[in-house]
C-alpha positions as CSV (number, residue, x, y, z in Angstrom):
1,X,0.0,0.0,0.0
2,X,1.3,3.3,-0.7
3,X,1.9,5.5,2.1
4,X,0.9,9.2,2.2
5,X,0.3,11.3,5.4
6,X,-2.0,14.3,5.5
7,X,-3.4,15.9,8.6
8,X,-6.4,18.7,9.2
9,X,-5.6,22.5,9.4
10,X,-4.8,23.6,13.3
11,X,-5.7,27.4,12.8
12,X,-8.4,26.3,15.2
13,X,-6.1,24.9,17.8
14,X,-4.0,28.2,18.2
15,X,-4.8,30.8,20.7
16,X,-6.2,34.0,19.0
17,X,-3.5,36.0,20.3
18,X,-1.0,34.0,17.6
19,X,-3.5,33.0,14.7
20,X,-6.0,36.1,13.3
21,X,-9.3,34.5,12.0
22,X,-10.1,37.8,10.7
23,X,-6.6,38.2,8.3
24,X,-7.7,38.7,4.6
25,X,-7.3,35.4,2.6
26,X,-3.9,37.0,0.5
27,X,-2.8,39.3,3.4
28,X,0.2,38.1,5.2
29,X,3.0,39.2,6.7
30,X,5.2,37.8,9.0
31,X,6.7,40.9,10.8
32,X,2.8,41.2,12.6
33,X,3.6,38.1,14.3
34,X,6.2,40.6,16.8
35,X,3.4,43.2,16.4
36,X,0.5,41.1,18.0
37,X,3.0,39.9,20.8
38,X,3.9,43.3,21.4
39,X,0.1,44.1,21.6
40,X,-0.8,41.1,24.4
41,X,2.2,41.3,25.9
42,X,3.7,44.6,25.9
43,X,5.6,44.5,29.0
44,X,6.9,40.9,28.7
45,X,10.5,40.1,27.8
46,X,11.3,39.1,23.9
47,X,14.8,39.3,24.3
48,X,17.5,38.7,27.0
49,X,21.3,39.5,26.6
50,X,23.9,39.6,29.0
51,X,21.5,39.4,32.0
52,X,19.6,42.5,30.5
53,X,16.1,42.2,28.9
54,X,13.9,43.8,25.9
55,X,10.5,44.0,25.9
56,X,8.1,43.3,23.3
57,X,7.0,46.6,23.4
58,X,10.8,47.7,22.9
59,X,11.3,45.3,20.3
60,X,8.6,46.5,18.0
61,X,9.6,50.0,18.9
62,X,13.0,49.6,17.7
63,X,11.9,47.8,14.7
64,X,9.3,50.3,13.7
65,X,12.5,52.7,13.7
66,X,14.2,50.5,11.3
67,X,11.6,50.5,8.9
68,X,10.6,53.6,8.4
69,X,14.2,54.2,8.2
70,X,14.9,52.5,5.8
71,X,11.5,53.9,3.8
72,X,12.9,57.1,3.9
73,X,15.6,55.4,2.3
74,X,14.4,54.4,-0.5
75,X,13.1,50.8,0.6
76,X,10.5,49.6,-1.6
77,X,8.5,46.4,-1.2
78,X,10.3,43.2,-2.1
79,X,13.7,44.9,-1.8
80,X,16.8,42.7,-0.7
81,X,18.0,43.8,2.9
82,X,20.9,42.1,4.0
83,X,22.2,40.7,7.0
84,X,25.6,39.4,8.0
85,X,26.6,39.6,11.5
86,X,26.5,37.6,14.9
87,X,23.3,37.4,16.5
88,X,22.3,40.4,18.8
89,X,19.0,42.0,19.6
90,X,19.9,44.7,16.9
91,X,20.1,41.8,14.4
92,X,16.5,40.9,15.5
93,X,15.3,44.6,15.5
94,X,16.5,45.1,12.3
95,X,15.3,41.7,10.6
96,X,11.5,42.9,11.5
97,X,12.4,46.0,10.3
98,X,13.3,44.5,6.8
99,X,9.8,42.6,6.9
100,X,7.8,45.9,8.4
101,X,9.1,47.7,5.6
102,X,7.6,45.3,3.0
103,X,11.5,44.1,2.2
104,X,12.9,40.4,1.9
105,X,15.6,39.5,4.5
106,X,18.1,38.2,2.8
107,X,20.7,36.4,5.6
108,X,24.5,35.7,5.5
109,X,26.8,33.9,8.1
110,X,29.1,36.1,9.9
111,X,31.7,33.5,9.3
112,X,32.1,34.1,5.5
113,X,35.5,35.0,3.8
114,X,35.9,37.9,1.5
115,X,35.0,35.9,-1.7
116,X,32.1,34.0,-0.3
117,X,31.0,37.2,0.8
118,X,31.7,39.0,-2.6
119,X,29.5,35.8,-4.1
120,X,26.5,35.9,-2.5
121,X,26.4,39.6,-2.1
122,X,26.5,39.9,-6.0
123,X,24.0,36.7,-6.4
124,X,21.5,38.3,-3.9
125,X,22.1,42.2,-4.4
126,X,21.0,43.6,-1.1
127,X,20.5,47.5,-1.2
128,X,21.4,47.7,2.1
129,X,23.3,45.8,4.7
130,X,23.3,45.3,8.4
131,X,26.9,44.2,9.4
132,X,29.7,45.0,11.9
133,X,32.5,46.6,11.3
134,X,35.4,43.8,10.7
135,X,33.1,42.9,7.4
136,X,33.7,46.4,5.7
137,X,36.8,45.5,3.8
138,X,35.6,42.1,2.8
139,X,32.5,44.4,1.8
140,X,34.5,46.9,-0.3
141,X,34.4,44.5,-3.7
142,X,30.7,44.2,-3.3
143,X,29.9,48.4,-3.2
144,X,31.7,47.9,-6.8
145,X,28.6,45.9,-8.4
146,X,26.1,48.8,-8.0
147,X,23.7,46.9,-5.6
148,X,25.0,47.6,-2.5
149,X,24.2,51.2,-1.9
150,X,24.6,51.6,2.2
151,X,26.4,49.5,4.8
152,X,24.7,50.1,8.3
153,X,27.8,49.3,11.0
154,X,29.8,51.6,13.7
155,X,32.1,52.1,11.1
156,X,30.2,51.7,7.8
157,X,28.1,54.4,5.7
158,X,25.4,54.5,8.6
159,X,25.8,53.5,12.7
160,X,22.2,51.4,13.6
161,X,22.2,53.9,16.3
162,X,21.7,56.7,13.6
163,X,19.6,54.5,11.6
164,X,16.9,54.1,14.9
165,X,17.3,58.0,14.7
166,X,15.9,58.2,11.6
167,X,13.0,56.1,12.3
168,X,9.6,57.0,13.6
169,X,8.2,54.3,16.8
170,X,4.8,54.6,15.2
171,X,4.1,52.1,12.1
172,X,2.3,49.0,11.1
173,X,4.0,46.1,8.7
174,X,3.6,46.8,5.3
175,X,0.8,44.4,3.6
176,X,2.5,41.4,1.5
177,X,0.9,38.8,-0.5
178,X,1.4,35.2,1.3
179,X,3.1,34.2,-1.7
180,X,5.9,37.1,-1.8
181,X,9.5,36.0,-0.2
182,X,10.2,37.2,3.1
183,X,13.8,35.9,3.7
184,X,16.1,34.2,1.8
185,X,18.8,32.0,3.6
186,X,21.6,30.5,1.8
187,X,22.0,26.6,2.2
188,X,25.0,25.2,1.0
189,X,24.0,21.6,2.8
190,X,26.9,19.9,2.4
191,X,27.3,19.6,-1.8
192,X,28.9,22.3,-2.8
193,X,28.0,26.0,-4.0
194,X,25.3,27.6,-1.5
195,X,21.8,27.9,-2.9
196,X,19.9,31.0,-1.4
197,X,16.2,29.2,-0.4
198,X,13.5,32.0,-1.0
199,X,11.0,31.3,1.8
200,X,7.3,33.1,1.3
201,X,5.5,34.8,4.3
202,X,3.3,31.6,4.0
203,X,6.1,29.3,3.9
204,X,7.3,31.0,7.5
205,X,3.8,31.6,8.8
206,X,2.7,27.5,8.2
207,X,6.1,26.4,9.6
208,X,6.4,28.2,12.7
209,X,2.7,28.0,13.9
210,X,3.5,23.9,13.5
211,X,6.5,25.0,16.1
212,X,4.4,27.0,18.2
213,X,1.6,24.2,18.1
214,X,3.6,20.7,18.4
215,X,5.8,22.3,21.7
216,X,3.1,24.1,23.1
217,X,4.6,27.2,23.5
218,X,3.6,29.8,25.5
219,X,4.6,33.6,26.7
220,X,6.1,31.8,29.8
221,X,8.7,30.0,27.5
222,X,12.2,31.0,27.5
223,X,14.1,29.8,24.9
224,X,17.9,29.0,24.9
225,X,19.3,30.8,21.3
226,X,22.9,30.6,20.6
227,X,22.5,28.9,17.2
228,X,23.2,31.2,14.3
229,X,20.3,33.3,13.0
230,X,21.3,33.2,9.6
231,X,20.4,28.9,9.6
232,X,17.0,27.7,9.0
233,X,17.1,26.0,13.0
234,X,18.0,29.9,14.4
235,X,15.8,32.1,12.3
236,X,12.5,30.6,12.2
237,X,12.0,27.2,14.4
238,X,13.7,29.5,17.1
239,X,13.6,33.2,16.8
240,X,10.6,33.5,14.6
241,X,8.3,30.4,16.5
242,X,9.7,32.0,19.7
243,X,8.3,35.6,18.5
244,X,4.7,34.1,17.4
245,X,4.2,32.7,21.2
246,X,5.5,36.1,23.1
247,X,7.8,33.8,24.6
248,X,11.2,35.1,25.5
249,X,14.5,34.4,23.3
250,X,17.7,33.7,26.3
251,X,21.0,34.8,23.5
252,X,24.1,34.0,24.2
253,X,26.8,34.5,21.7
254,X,28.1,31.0,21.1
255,X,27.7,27.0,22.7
256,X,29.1,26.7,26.0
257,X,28.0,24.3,28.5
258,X,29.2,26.1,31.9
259,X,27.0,29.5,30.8
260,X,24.1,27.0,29.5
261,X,24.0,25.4,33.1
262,X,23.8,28.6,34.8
263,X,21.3,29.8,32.6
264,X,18.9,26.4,33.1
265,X,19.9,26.6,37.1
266,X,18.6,30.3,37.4
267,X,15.5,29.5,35.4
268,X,16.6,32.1,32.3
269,X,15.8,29.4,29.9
270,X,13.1,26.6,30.2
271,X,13.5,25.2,26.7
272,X,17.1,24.3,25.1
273,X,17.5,24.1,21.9
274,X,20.9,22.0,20.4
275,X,22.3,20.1,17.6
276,X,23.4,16.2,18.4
277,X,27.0,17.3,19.2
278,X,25.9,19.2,21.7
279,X,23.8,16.7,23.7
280,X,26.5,14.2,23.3
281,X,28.8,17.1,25.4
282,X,26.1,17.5,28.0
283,X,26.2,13.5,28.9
284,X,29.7,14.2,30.1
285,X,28.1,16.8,32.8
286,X,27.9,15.5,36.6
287,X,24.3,15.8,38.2
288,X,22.9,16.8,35.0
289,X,19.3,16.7,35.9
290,X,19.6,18.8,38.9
291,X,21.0,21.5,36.5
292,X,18.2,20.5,34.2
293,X,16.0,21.2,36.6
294,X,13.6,24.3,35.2
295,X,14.3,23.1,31.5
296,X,10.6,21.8,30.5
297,X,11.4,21.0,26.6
298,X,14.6,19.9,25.4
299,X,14.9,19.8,21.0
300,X,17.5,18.5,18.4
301,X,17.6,19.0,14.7
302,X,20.6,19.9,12.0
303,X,21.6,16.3,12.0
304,X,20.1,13.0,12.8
305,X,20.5,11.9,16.7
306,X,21.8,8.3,17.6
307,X,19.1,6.7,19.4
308,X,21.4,5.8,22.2
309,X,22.1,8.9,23.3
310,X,18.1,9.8,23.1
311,X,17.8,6.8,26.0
312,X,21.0,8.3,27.4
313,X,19.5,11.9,27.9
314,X,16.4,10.1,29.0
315,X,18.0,8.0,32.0
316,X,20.0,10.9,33.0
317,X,17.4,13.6,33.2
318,X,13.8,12.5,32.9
319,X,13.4,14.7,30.0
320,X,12.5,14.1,26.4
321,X,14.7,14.8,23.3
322,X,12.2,15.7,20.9
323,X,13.1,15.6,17.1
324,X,11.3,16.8,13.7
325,X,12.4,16.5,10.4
326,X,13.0,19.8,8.3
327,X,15.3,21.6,5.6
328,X,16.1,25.1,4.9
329,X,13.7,24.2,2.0
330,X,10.5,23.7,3.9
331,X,11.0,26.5,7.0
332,X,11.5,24.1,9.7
333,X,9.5,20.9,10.1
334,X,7.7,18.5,8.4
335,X,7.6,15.6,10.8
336,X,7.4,15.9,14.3
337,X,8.2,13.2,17.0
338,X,5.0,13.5,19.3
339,X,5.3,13.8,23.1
340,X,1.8,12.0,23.1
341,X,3.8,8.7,21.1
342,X,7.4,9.1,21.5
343,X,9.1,6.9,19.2
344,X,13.1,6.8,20.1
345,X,14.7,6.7,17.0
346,X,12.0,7.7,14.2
347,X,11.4,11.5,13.5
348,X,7.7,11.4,13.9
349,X,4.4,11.9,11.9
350,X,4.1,14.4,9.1
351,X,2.6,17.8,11.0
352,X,-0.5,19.3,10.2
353,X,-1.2,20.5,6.1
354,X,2.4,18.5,4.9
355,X,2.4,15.4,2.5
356,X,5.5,13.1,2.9
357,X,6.1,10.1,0.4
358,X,9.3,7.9,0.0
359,X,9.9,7.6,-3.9
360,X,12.4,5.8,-5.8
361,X,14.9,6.4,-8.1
362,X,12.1,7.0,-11.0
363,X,10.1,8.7,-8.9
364,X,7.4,5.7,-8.2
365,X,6.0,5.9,-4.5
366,X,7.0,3.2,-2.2
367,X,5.2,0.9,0.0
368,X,5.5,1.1,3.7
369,X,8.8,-0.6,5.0
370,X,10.6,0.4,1.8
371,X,13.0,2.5,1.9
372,X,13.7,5.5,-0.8
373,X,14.1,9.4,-1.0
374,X,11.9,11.7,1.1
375,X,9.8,14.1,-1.1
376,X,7.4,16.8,0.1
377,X,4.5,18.4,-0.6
378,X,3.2,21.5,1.5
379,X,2.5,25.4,2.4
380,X,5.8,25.8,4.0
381,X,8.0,24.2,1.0
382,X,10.4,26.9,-0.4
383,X,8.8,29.4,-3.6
384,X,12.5,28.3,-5.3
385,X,16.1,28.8,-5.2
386,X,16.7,32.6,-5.9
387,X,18.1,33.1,-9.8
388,X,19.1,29.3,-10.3
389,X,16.4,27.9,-12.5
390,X,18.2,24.4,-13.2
391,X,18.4,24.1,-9.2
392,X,14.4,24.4,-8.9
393,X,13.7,21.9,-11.9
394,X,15.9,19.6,-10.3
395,X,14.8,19.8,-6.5
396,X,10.9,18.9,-8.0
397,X,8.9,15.7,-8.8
398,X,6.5,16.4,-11.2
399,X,6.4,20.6,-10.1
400,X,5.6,20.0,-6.8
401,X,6.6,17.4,-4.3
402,X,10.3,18.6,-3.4
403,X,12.9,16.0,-3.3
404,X,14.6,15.9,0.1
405,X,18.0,13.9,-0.8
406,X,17.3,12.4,2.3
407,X,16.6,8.3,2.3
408,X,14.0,7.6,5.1
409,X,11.2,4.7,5.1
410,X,7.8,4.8,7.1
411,X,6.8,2.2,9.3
412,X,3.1,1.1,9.4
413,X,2.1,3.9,12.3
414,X,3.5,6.4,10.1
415,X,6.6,6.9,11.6
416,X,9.2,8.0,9.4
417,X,13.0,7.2,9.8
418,X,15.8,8.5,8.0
419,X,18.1,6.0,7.3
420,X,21.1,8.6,5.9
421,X,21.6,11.5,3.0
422,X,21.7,10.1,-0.4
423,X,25.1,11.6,-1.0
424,X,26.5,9.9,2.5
425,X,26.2,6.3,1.0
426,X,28.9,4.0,0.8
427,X,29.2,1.6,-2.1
428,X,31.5,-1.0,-1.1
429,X,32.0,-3.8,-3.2
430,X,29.1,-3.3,-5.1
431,X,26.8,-3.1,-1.8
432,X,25.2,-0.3,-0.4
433,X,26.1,1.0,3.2
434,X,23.8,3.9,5.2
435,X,26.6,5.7,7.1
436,X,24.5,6.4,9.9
437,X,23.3,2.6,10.2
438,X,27.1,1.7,11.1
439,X,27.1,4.9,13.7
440,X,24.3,4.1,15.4
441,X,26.0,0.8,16.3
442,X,29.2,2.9,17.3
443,X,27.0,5.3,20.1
444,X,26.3,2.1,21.3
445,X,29.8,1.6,22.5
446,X,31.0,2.8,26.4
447,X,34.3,4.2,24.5
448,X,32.5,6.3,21.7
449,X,31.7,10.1,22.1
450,X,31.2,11.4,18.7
451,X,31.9,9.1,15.5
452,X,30.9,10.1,11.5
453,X,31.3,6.9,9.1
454,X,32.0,8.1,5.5
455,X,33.6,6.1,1.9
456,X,37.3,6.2,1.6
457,X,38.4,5.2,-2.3
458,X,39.8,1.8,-2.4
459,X,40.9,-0.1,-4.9
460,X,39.5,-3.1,-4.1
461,X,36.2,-2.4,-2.9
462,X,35.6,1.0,-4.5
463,X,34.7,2.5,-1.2
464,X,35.8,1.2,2.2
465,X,33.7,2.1,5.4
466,X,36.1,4.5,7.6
467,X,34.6,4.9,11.3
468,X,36.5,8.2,12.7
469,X,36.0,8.3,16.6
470,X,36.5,10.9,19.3
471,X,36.6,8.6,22.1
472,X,35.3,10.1,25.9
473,X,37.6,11.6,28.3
474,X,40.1,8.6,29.4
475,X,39.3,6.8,26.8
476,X,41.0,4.7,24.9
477,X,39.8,2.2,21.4
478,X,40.6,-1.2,21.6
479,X,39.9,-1.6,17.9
480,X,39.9,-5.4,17.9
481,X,36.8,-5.2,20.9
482,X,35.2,-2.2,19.0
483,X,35.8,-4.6,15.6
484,X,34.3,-7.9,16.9
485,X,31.0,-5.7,18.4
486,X,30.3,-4.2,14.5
487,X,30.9,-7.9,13.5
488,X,28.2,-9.0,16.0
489,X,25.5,-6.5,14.9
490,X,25.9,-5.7,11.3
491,X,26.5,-7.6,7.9
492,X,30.3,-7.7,7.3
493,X,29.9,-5.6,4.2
494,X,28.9,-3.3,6.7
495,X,31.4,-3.2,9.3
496,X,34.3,-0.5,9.1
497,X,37.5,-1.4,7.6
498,X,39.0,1.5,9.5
499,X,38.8,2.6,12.8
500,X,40.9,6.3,13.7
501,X,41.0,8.1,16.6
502,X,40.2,12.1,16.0
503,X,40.4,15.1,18.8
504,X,37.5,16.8,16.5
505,X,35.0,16.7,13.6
506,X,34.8,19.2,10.6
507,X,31.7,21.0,11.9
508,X,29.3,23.4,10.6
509,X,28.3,26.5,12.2
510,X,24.8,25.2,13.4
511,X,27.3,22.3,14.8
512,X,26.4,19.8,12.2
513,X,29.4,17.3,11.7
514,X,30.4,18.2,7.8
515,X,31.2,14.6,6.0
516,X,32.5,16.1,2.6
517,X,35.0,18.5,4.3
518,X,35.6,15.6,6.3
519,X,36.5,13.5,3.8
520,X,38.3,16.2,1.7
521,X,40.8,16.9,4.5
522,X,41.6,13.4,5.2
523,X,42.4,13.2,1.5
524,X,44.7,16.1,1.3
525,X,46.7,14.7,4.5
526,X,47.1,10.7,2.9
């Protein structure tokens, strides 16, 4: 039987201070999302930074100013704003102000080098950007193009402080059509040349009232956001779900677990937020869940989590790792791992108004147990890929269910499971190995901390499986033990050839463990 999920609208569901019943059919615009919180909750906190807070009514204040700033200007409605710069509160401010204004929000990594920088700038031609000031001479090639005609920084053509200046605190969002872009973030995944994802106000709107609805959030949450705003995870299943509730976003400027502990201890922050990695480095923490102790919702996503440490977290703390499945491409989730039905391992149902179907290589839906790639059809799947028309005919089956590169298969509740990425398979020997199949057995070892399993070229085999291992503190591999247990639990196809001991793991900024660089480096080195 062929397997499709669809579930009933939950506009119903969602507390009238977060959905309006009354909102014209085309009208939509995400930026009223901070505007209603700011309305309900005026005095509540939105933002806290180094132990000082913002209030909603502060927030919208400040990003009034921005937009009618930039209005006077010269902004016009579905102008490219950029961003590049670590998070802050101005970052926020000035991201609603981009949307107030009726512009699209287009969002860089403050970790780019001059000619990553140069590329995107001249692929997405922002007319204005928000950065700090050690970006200005990586900026200089960019004000060459013509499209860059202001840089907003201490040091740059205008300070923020100016901009705010500028601004009037009186002003309500612009009106957009749901299907006009409202940000576009640039995804690189792990293939290659970065791919800016045009997300509509719809797109945002249907993923983040999923977030809002699936972790019953609330204007009591406070939410643990160190992840960067310009990734998918940050800016929308964080900040922008965060926003829609009135609940209040805890910023710190990077991961560290001493400052997270204190945070969770004082009761600043109530729901954490991490990528695999990280909850793998919290295990290592004595008398976690006593430090754990006002955290209500702990979630993962970026990566896939090994099931062990789910039951690990579990034991240790009496709390729940929840997990959904999402992209850049589809503005957060898709799937969602229910609290009500907890599977450990899977990554849950598909969430209200998404269709998810496992397809083969020709595109012909697959039965239930079968595995295949992950394609989607719903609201919150990306408009395109800005100015790459080859990219958008290739990322479609049939115009309209977006292929994930992801291989999952649904078991008969209609849990889904992702078995690995469709570019992370090994062929060995004319077999086919799903990297994360041999990692899960790894996490099951005492010895193993972190591990990625990726192809090495071989001669013989074409590929041979490679486990690289950070082992835990005091440590050592025995790599005959480690060897018989793989033997013991997988085919022998299956079982790594190689076992080598590694400090660290190429990761991404969201924390993601990056396989290709990974690979590439190893190369360069043998």
């Amino acid at each position: 039987m062929c397997h499709t999920v669809i579930f009933p609208e939950i506009a119903i569901l969602i507390p009238s201070h977060i959905w309006d019943p009354e909102r014209k059919e085309t009208e939509m615009n995400i930026a009223t999302n901070l505007e209603r919180s700011a309305f309900y909750f005026p005095n509540r906190p939105a933002l806290g930074e180094d132990m000082s807070e913002t209030s909603y009514a502060q927030l919208n204040d400040r990003a009034n100013r921005v937009a009618t700033a930039l209005i006077k200007m010269g902004i016009k409605p579905g102008d490219h704003v950029g961003l590049c710069s670590p998070n802050s509160g101005d970052w926020i401010a000035f991201y609603f102000g981009i949307l107030k204004a009726g512009g699209v929000a287009v969002t860089f990594s403050s970790l780019l080098k001059r000619d990553e920088l140069k590329l995107l700038v001249n692929h997405s031609r922002p007319k204005f950007l928000f950065t700090f000031d050690e970006k200005l001479d990586d900026l200089a090639a960019g004000r060459g193009t013509g499209c860059l005609e202001k840089v907003i920084s201490p040091s740059g053509d205008l300070d923020f402080r100016q901009l705010l200046k500028m601004g009037s605190a009186s002003f309500s969002a612009i009106d957009r059509d749901r299907s006009d872009t409202a940000a576009v973030l640039y995804t690189g995944g792990t293939t290659g040349i970065p791919k800016g994802v045009m997300l509509t106000h719809e797109n945002v709107n249907t993923a983040i009232q999923n977030v809002v609805f699936h972790e019953q959030s609330n204007e009591r949450d406070r939410a643990l956001l160190f992840l960067p705003l310009n990734h998918i995870f940050g800016q929308m299943h964080i900040m922008n779900a965060t926003i829609l509730s009135a609940g209040c976003l805890e910023m710190i400027p990077a991961f560290d677990i001493g400052r997270v502990l204190e945070l969770t201890e004082s009761g600043r922050v109530t729901k954490l937020f991490a990528v695999p990695t990280m909850y793998v480095r919290f295990l290592a923490v004595d008398e976690l869940k006593e430090k754990l102790g006002n955290v209500r919702y702990c979630f993962s996503a970026a990566a896939s989590m090994a099931a062990e440490v789910v039951r690990q977290w579990k034991e240790r703390t009496n709390l729940s790792i929840y997990e959904s499945y999402g992209m850049t491409e589809s503005a957060s989730m898709v799937t969602y791992n229910h609290c009500h039905r907890h599977v450990i391992g899977s990554v849950g149902t598909a969430v209200p108004g998404v269709e998810v179907q496992i397809r083969d290589e020709s595109g012909k839906q697959m039965d239930v147990g079968e595995r295949g790639e992950i394609c989607i059809r719903a609201r919150n799947i990306m408009k395109g890929y800005l100015n790459n028309p080859e990219a958008n005919e290739a990322a479609f089956w049939d115009g309209e269910w977006f292929r994930s590169g992801d291989v999952g298969v649904f078991d008969d509740n209609g849990y889904l499971f992702i078995v690995d990425r469709i570019k992370d398979m090994i062929i060995t020997g004319g077999e086919n190995v799903y990297s994360r199949e041999v990692e899960e057995i790894l996490y099951t070892r005492p010895e193993v901390q972190e591990c990625a399993v990726i192809g090495l070229p071989d001669k013989e085999w074409g590929e041979r499986v490679t486990a690289f291992i950070i082992p835990k503190p005091g440590e050592t591999l025995d790599k005959d033990r480690l060897n018989a247990h793989m033997k013991a639990h997988l085919s022998p196809f299956k079982v790594p050839k190689e076992y080598l001991t590694v400090s660290d793991l190429p990761r991404s900024p969201a924390g993601k463990i990056l396989k290709r660089t990974l690979k590439e480096e190893f190369l360069k080195q043998h």
